[in-house]
Chimera marker file (.cmm) of the C-alpha trace (Angstrom):
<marker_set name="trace">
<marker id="1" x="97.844" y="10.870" z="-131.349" r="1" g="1" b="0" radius="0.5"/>
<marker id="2" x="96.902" y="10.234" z="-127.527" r="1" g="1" b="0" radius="0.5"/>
<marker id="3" x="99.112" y="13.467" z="-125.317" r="1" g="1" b="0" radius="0.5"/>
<marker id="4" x="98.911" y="14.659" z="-122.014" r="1" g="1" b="0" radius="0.5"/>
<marker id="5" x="99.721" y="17.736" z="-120.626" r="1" g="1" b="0" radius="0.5"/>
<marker id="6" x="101.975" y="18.064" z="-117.360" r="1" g="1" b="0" radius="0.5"/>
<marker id="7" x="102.310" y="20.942" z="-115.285" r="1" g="1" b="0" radius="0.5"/>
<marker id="8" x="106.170" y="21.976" z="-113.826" r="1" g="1" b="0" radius="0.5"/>
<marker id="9" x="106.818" y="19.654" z="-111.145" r="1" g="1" b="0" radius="0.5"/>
<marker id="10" x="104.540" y="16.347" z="-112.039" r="1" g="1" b="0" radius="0.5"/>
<marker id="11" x="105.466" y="13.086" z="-110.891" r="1" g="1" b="0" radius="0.5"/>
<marker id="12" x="106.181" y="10.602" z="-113.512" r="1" g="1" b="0" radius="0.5"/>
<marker id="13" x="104.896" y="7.986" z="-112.404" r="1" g="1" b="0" radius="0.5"/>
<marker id="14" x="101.161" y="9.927" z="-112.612" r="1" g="1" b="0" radius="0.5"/>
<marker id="15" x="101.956" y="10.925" z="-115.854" r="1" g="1" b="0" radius="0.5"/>
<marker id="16" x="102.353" y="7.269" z="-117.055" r="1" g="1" b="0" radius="0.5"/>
<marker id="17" x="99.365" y="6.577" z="-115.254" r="1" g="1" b="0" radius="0.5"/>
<marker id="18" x="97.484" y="9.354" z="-116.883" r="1" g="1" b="0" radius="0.5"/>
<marker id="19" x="98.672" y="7.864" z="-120.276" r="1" g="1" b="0" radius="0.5"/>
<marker id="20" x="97.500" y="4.672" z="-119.086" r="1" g="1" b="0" radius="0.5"/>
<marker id="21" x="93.906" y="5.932" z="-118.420" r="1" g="1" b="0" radius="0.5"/>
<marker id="22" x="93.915" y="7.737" z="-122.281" r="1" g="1" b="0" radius="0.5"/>
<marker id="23" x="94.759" y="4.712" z="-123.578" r="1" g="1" b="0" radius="0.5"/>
<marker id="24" x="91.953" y="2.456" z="-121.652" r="1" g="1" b="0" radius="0.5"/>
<marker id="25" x="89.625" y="5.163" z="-122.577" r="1" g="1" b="0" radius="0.5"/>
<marker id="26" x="90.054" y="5.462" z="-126.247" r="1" g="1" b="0" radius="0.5"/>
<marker id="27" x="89.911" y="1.406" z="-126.551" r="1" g="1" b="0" radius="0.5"/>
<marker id="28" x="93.563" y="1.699" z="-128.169" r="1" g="1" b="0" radius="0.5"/>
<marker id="29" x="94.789" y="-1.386" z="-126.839" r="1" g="1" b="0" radius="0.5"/>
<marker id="30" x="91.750" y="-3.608" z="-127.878" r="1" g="1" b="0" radius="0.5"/>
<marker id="31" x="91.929" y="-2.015" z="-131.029" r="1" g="1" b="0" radius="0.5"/>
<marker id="32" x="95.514" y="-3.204" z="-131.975" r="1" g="1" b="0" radius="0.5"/>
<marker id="33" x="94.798" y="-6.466" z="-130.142" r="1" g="1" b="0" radius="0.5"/>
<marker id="34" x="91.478" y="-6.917" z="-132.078" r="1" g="1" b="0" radius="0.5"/>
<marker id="35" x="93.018" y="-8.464" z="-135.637" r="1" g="1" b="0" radius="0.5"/>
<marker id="36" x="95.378" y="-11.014" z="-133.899" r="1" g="1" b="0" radius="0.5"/>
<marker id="37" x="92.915" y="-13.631" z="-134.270" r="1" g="1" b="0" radius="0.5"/>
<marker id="38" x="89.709" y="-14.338" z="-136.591" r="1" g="1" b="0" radius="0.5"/>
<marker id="39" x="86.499" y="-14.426" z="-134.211" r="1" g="1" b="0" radius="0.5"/>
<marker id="40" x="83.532" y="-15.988" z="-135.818" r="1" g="1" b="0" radius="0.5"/>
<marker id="41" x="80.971" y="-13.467" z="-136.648" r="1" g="1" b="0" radius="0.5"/>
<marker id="42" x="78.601" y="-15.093" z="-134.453" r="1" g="1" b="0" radius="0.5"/>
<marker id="43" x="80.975" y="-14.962" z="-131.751" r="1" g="1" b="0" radius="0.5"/>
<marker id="44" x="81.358" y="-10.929" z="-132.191" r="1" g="1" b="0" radius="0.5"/>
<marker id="45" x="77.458" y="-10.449" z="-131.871" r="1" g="1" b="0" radius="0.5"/>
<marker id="46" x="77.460" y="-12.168" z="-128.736" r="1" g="1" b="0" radius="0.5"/>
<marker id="47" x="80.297" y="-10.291" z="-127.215" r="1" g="1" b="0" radius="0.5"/>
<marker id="48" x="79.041" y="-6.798" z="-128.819" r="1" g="1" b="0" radius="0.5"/>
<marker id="49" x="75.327" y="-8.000" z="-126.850" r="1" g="1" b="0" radius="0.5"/>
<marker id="50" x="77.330" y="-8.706" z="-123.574" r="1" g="1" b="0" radius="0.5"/>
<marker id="51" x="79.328" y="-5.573" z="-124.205" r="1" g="1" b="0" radius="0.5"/>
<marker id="52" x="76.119" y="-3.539" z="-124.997" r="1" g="1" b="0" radius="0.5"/>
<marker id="53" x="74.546" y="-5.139" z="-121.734" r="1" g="1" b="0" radius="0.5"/>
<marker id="54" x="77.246" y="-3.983" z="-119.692" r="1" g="1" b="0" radius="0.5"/>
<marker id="55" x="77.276" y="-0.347" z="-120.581" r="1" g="1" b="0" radius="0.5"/>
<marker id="56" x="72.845" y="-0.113" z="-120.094" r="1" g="1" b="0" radius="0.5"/>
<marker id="57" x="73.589" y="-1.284" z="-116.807" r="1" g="1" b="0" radius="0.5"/>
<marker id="58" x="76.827" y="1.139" z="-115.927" r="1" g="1" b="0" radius="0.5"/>
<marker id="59" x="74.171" y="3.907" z="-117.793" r="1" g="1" b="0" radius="0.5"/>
<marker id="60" x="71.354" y="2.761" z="-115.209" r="1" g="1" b="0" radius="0.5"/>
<marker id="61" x="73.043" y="2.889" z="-111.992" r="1" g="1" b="0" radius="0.5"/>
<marker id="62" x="74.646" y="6.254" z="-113.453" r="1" g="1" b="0" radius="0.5"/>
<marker id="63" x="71.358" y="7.126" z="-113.933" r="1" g="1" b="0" radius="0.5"/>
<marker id="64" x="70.168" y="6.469" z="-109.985" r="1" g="1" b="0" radius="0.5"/>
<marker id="65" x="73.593" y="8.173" z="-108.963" r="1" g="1" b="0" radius="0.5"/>
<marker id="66" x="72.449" y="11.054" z="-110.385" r="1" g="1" b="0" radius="0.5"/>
<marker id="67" x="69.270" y="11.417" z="-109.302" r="1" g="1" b="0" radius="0.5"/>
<marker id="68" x="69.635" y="10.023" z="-105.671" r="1" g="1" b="0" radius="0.5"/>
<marker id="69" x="72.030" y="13.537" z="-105.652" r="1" g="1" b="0" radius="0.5"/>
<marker id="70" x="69.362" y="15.724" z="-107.284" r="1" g="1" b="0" radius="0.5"/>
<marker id="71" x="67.201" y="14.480" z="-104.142" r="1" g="1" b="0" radius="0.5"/>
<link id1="1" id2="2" r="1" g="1" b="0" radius="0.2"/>
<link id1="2" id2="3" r="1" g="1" b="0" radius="0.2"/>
<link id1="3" id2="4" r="1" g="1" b="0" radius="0.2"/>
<link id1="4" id2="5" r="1" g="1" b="0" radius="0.2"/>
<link id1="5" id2="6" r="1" g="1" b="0" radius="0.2"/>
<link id1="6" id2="7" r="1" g="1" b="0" radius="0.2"/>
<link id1="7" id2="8" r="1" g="1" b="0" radius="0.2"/>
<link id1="8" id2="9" r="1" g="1" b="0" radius="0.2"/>
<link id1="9" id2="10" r="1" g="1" b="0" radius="0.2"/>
<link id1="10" id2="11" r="1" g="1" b="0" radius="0.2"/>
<link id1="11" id2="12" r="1" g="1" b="0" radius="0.2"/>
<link id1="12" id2="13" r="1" g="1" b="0" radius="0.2"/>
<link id1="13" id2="14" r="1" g="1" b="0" radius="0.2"/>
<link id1="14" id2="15" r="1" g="1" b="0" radius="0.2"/>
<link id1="15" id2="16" r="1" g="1" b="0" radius="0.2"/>
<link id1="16" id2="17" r="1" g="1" b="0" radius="0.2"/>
<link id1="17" id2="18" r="1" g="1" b="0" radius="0.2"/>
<link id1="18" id2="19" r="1" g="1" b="0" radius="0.2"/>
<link id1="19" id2="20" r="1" g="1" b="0" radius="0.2"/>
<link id1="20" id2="21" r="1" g="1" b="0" radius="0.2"/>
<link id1="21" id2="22" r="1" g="1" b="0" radius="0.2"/>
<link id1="22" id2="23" r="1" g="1" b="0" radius="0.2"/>
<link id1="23" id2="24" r="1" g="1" b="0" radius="0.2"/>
<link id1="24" id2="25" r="1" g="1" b="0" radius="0.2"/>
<link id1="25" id2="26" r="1" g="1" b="0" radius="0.2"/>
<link id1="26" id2="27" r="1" g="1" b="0" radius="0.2"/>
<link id1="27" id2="28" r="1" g="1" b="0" radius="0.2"/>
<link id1="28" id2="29" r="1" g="1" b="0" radius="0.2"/>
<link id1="29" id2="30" r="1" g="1" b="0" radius="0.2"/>
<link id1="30" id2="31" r="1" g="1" b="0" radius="0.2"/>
<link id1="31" id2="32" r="1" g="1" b="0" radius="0.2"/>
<link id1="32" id2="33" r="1" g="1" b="0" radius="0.2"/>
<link id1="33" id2="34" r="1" g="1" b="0" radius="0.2"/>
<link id1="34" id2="35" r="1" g="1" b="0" radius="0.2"/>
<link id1="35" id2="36" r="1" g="1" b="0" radius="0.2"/>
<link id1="36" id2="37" r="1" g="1" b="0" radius="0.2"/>
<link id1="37" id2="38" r="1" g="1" b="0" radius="0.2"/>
<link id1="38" id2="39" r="1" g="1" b="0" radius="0.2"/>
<link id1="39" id2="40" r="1" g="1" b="0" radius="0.2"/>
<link id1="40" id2="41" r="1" g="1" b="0" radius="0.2"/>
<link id1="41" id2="42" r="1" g="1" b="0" radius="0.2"/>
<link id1="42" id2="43" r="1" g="1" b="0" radius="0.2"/>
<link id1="43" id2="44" r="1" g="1" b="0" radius="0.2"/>
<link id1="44" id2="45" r="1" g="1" b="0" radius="0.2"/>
<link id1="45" id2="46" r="1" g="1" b="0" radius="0.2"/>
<link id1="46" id2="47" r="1" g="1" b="0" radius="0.2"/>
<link id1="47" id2="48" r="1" g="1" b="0" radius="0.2"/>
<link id1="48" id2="49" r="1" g="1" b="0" radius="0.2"/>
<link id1="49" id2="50" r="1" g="1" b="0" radius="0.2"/>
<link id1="50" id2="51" r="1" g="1" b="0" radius="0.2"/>
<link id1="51" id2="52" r="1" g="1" b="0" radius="0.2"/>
<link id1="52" id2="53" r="1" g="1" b="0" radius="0.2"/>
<link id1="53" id2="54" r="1" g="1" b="0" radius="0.2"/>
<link id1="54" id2="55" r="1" g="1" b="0" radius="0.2"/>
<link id1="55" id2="56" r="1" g="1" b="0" radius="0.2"/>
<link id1="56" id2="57" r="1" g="1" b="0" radius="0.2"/>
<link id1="57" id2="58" r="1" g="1" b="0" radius="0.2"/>
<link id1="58" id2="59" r="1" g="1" b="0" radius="0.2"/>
<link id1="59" id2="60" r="1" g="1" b="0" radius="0.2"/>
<link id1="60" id2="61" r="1" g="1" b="0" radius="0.2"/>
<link id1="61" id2="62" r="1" g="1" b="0" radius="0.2"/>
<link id1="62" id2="63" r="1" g="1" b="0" radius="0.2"/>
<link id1="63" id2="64" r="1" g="1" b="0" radius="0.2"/>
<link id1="64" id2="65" r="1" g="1" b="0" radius="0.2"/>
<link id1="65" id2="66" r="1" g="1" b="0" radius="0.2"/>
<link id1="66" id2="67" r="1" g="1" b="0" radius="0.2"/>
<link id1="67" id2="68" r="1" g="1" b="0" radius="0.2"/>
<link id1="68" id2="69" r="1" g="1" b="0" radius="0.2"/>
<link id1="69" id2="70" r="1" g="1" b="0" radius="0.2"/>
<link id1="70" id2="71" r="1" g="1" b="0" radius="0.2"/>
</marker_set>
């Protein structure tokens, strides 16, 4: 179960927001999404390549991030 905690006070509209981000983050959305239709199995390799792709290169200029503030 995704929670959040809020402090006295918090706007609710940051809380929702906050929710928002848990829910992006855990992949809970694509994962209830995911069974609505049948995706050819080649299909899924492709997209889990692209997907892999995607994430070396977010890694990489993570990567350069990091060190350029190291320097």
């Amino acid at each position: 179960m995704i929670t959040i905690k809020l402090g006295y006070n918090t706007d609710p509209v940051r809380a929702m927001q906050k929710l928002k981000n848990k829910h992006i983050q855990e992949s809970l959305m694509e994962e209830l999404k995911k069974p609505r239709y049948y995706t050819k199995p080649s299909l899924r390799k492709r997209l889990k390549r692209e997907e892999a792709a995607r994430q070396r290169v977010k890694d990489f200029r993570k990567a350069v991030k990091q060190a350029q503030r190291e320097d």
